[in-house]
C-alpha positions as a printed NumPy array, in Angstrom:
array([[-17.231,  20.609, -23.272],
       [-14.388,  22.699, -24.253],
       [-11.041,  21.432, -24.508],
       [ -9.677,  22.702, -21.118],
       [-12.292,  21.201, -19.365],
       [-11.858,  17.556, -21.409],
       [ -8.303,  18.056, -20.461],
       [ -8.953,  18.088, -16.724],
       [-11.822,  15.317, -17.069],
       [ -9.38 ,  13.056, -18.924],
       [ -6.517,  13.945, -15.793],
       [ -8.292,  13.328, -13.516],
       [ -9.576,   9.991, -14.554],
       [ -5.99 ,   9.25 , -15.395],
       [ -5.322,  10.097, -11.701],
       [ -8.112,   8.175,  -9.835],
       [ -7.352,   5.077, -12.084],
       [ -3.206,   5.021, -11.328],
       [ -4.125,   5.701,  -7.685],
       [ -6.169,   2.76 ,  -7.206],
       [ -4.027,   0.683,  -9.424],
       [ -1.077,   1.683,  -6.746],
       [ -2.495,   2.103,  -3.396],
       [ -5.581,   2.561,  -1.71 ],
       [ -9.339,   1.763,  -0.912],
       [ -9.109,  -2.088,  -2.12 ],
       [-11.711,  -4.272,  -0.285],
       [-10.604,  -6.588,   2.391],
       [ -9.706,  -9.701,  -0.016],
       [ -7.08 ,  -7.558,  -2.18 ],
       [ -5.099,  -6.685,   1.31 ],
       [ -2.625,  -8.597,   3.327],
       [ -4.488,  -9.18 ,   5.951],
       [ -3.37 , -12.853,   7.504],
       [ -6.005, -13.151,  10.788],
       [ -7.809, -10.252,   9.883],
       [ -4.883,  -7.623,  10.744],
       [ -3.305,  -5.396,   8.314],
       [  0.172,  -5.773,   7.389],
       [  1.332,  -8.129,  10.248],
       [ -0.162,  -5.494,  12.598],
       [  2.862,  -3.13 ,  12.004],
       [  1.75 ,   0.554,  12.005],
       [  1.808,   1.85 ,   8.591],
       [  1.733,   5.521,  10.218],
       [  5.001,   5.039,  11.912],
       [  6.467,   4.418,   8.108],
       [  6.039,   8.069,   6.866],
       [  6.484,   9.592,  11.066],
       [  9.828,   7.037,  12.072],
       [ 10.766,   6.314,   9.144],
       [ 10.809,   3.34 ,  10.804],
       [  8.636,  -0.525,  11.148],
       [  6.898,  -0.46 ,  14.823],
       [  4.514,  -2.803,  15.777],
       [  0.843,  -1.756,  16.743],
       [ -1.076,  -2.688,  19.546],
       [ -4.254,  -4.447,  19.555],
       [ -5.106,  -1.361,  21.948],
       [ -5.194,   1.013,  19.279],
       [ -6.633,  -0.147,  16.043],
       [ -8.913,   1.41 ,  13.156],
       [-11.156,  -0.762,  10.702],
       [-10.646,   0.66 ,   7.175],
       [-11.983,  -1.176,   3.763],
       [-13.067,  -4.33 ,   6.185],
       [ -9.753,  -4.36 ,   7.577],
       [ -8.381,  -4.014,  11.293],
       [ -4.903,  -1.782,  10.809],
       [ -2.998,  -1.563,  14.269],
       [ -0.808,   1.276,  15.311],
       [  1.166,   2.146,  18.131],
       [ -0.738,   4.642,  19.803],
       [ -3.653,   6.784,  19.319],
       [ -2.064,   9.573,  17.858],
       [ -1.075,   7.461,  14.86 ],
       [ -4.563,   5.588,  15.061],
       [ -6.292,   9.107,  14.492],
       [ -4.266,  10.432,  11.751],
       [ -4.43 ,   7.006,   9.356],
       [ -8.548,   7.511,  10.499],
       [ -8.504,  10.748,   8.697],
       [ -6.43 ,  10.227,   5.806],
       [ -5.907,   6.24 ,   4.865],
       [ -5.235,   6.743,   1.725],
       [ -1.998,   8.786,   2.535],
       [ -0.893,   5.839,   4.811],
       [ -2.099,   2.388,   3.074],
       [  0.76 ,   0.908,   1.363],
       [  0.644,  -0.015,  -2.261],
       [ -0.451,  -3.121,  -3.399],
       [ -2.576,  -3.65 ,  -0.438],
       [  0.648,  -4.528,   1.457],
       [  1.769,  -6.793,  -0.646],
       [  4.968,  -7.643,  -1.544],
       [  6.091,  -4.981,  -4.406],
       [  8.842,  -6.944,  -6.245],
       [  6.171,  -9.621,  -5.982],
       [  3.528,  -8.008,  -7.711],
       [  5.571,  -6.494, -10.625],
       [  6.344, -10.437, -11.38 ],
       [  2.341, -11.116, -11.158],
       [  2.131, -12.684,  -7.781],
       [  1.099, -11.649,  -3.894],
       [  3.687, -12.819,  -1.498],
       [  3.996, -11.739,   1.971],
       [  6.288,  -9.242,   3.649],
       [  9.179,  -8.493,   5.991],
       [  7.408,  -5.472,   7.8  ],
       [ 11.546,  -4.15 ,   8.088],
       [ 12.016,  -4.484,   4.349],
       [  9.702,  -0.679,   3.542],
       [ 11.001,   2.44 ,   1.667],
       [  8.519,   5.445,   0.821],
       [  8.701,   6.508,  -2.963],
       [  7.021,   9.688,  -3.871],
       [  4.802,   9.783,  -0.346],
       [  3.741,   6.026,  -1.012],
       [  4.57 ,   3.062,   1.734],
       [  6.062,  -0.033,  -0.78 ],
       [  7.033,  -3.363,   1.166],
       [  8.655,  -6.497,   0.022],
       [  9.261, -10.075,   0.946],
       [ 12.862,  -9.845,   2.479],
       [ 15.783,  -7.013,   2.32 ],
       [ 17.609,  -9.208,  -0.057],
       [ 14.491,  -8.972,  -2.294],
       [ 13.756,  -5.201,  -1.402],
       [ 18.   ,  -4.707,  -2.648],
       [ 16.364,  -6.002,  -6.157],
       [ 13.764,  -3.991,  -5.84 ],
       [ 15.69 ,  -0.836,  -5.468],
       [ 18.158,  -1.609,  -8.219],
       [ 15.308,   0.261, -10.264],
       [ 12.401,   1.03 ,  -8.188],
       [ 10.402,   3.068, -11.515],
       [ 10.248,   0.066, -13.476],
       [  9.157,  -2.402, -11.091],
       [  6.417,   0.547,  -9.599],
       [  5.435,   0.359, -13.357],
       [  5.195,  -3.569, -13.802],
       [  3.836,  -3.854, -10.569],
       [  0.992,  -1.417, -11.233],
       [  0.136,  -3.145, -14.883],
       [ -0.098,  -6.298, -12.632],
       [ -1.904,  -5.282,  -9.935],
       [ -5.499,  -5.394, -11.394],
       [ -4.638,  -9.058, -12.356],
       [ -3.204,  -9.662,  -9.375],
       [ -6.051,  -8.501,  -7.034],
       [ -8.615, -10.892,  -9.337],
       [ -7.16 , -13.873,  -8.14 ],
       [ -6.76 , -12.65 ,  -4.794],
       [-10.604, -12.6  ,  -4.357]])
């Protein structure tokens, strides 16, 4: 293997690994699911479209990693069906803040932002304030927690 080619092995193993640390394609136990719906049934497409938190509808839902994820209509249904991993929050909806301090707490479905394409939520907007006082380094402890922090969630 020549060194170009190590180079882009080693990236993209360096890629896969921080994007599954972060975000997406974690089994049904590692997401914040309470009564088997996703993220209190709030549309996670309507983050990135609205910039906004809408509810979903029981009408228009998608199973995804053993999950049922609710949206508001079928529009946003279809587009998390073709591409979840652009739409699945980090920390399988989990509580951001939370996780960078080592533990899953729930959310306030209002208290979102979208860093670098990816949907973070936190507990409460007092929390998410903290949170944004210096979003890097709690994206950075969070993901060095996460692995831990999905163990115990199984």
């Amino acid at each position: 293997m020549n060194r170009l080619s190590y180079g882009v092995c080693v990236m993209v193993v360096a890629l896969g690994v921080g994007g599954a640390l972060t975000v997406r394609g974690q089994s049904a136990r590692s997401v914040n699911n309470a009564n088997g719906v996703a993220v209190q049934g709030y549309d996670v497409v309507a983050y990135f479209s609205q910039n906004a938190a809408v509810k979903g509808s029981a009408s228009f839902t998608h199973e995804w990693n053993g999950v049922r994820w609710q949206f508001a209509n079928a529009q946003n249904r279809d587009a998390f069906a073709r591409e979840p991993g652009k739409y699945a929050p980090a920390f399988g909806g989990y509580c951001a803040y939370g996780i960078s301090r080592g533990y899953a707490v729930d959310i306030d479905p209002d208290a979102f932002s979208i860093v670098e394409g990816t949907l973070y939520l936190n507990y409460s907007r007092s929390v998410q304030r903290t949170w944004n006082e210096d979003r890097a380094a709690y994206i950075e402890k969070a993901n060095q927690q996460w692995p831990t922090v999905m163990t115990g969630l199984r």
